[in-house]
C-alpha positions in Angstrom: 0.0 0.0 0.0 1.3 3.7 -0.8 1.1 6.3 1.8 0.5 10.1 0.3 4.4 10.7 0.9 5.1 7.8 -1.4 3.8 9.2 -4.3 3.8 10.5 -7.3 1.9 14.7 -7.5 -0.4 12.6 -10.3 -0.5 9.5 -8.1 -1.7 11.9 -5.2 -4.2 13.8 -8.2 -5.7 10.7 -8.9 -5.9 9.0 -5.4 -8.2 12.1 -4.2 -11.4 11.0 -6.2 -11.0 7.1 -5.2 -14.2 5.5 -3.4 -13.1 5.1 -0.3 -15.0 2.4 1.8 -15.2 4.6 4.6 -17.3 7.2 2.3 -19.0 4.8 0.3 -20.6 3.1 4.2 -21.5 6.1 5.5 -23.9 6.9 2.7 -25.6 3.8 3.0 -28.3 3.3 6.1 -28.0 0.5 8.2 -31.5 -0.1 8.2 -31.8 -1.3 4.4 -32.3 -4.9 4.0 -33.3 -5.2 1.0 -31.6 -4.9 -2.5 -33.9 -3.7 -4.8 -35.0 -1.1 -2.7 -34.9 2.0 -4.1 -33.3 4.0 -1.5 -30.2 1.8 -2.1 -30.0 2.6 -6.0 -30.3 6.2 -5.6 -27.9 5.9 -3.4 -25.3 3.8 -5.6 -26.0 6.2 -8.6 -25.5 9.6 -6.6 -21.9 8.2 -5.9 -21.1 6.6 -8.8 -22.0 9.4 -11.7 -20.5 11.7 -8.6 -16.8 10.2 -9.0 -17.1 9.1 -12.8 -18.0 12.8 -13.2 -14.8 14.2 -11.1 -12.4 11.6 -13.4 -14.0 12.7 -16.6 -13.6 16.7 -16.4 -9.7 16.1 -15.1 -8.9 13.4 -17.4 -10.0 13.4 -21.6 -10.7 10.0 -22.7 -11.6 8.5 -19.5 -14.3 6.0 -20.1 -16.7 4.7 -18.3 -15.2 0.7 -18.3 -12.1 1.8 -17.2 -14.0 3.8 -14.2 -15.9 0.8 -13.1 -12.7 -1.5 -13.3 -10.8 1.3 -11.0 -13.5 1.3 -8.9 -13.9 -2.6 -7.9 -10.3 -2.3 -7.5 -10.6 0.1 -4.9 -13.1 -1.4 -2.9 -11.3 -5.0 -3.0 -7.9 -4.3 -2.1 -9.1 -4.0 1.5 -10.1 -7.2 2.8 -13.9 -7.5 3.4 -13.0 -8.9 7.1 -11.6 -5.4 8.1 -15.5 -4.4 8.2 -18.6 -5.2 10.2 -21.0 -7.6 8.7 -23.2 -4.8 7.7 -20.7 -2.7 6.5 -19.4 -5.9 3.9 -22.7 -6.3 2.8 -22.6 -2.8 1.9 -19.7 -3.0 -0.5 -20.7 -6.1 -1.5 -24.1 -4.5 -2.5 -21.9 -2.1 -4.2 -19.8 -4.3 -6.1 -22.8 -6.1 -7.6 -24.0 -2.4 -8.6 -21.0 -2.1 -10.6 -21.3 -5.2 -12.1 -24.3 -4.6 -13.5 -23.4 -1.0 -15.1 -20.6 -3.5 -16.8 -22.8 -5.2 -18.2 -25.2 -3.0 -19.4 -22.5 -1.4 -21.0 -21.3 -4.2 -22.8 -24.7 -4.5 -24.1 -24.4 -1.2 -25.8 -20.6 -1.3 -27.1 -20.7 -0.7 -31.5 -19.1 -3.8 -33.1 -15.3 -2.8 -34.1 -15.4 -1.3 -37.8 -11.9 -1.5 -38.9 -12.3 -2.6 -42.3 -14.7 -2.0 -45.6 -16.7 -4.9 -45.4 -17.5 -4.7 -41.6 -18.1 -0.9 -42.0 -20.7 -1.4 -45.2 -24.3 -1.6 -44.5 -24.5 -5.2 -46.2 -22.9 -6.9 -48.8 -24.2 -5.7 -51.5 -23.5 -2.3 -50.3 -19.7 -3.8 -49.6 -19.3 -5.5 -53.2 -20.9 -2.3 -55.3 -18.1 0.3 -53.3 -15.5 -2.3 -54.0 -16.0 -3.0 -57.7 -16.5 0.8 -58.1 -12.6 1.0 -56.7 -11.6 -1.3 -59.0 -13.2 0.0 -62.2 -11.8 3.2 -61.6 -8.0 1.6 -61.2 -7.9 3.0 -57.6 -7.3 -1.0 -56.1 -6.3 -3.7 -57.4 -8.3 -6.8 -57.9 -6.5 -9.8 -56.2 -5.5 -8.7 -53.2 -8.1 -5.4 -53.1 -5.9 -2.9 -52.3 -5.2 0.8 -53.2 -2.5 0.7 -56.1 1.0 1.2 -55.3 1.2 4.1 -58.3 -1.7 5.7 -55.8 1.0 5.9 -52.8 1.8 9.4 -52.7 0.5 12.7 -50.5 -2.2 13.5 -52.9 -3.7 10.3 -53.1 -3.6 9.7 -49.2 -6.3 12.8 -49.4 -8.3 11.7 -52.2 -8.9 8.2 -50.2 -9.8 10.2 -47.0 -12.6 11.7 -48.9 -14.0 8.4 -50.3 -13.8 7.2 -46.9 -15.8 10.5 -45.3 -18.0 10.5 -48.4 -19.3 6.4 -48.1 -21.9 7.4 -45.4 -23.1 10.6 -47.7 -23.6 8.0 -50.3 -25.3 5.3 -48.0 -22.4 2.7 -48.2 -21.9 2.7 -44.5 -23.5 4.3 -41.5 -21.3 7.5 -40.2 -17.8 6.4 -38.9 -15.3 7.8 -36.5 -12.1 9.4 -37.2 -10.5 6.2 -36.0 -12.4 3.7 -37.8 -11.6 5.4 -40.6 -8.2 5.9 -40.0 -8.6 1.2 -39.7 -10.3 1.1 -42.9 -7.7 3.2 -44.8 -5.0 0.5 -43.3 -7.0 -3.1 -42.9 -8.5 -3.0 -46.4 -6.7 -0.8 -48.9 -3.2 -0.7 -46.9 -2.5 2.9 -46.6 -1.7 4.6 -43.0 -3.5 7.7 -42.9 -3.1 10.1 -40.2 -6.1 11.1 -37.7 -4.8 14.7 -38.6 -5.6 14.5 -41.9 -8.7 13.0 -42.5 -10.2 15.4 -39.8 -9.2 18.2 -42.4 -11.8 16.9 -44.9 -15.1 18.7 -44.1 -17.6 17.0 -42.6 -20.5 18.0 -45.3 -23.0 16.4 -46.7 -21.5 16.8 -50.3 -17.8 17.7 -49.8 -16.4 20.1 -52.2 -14.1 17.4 -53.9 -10.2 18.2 -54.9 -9.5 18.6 -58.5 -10.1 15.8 -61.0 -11.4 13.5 -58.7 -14.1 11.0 -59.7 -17.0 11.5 -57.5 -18.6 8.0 -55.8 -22.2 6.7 -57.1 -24.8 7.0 -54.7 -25.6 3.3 -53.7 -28.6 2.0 -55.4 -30.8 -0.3 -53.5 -32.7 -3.0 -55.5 
């Protein structure tokens, strides 16, 4: 166990906000028995979206799995036997509260879309897009990937605005930055930085860079 004069100024930073089972018992009453009882949720949510809260506006990019992970962490690295029998079946109580934001979670987590095919809205949305990239000598055919000759600065921008422009054309629903940046690498084999495909506008019908073919909307049958 660290003491405060053991650590770190961000080690100190972050142990401030940590559930402590000393905090976490004295908002609970003694005299609820019973676990779905109301009082005890309200409870349970007050502190949780309390400390998520204080770990998100000090720290971008802190998500919400992480948080609950932390948390359990916390509350099990002091033995259970340390507390009254009331008290551990307060913190167990807790610990099955986490548990189920975990899972409920999990529930909503977006399949990964790191490539064409698992971004397209179907396969015939998937093999349309990919014989259009072939037609037009962007890919190759056998293995589909963007053509060597294609390689340069230039073309690293045109591809970033076929990628941005496949949801405008209803090949794929609307994907992240970082999925696209996936895409650009898993299926046509080109590294494309974050950076630039966040300079491409974000319109409905982007103004397009000089003799460059425009994508087909997809036509459904």
């Amino acid at each position: 166990m660290k003491y405060s004069f053991d650590m770190t100024p961000e080690e100190r930073n972050l142990d401030r906000f940590k559930i402590h089972p000393k905090r976490l018992l004295a908002s609970v009453p003694n005299n609820i028995d019973d676990d779905n009882d109301p009082r005890l949720k309200e409870i349970f949510q007050k502190i949780y979206d309390t400390e998520f809260n204080s770990y998100k506006t000090r720290y971008s990019g802190y998500s919400e799995a992480i948080y609950i992970e932390n948390q359990k962490h916390q509350l099990t690295e002091f033995p259970l036997t340390l507390h009254s029998p009331n008290d551990q079946i307060k913190v167990t109580r807790y610990l099955r509260f986490l548990e189920s934001k975990k899972k409920r979670i999990s529930k909503n987590v977006k399949p990964l879309r790191n490539t064409l095919k698992s971004a397209c809205k179907g396969n015939a949305e998937y093999e349309s897009i990919k014989a259009w990239f072939i037609e037009k000598e962007f890919c190759d055919s056998d293995p589909f990937k963007w053509k060597e000759t294609q390689r340069r600065s230039l073309h690293k921008t045109i591809l970033a605005y076929y990628l941005r422009d496949l949801f405008h054309k209803g090949y794929v629903e609307e994907i992240s930055h970082s999925e696209m940046k996936a895409i650009a690498l898993n299926s046509f084999g080109v590294n494309i930085s974050i950076g630039l495909i966040k300079k491409i506008p974000k319109l409905m019908f982007p103004p397009l860079p000089p003799n460059m073919i425009e994508i087909p909307p997809f036509k459904y049958t």
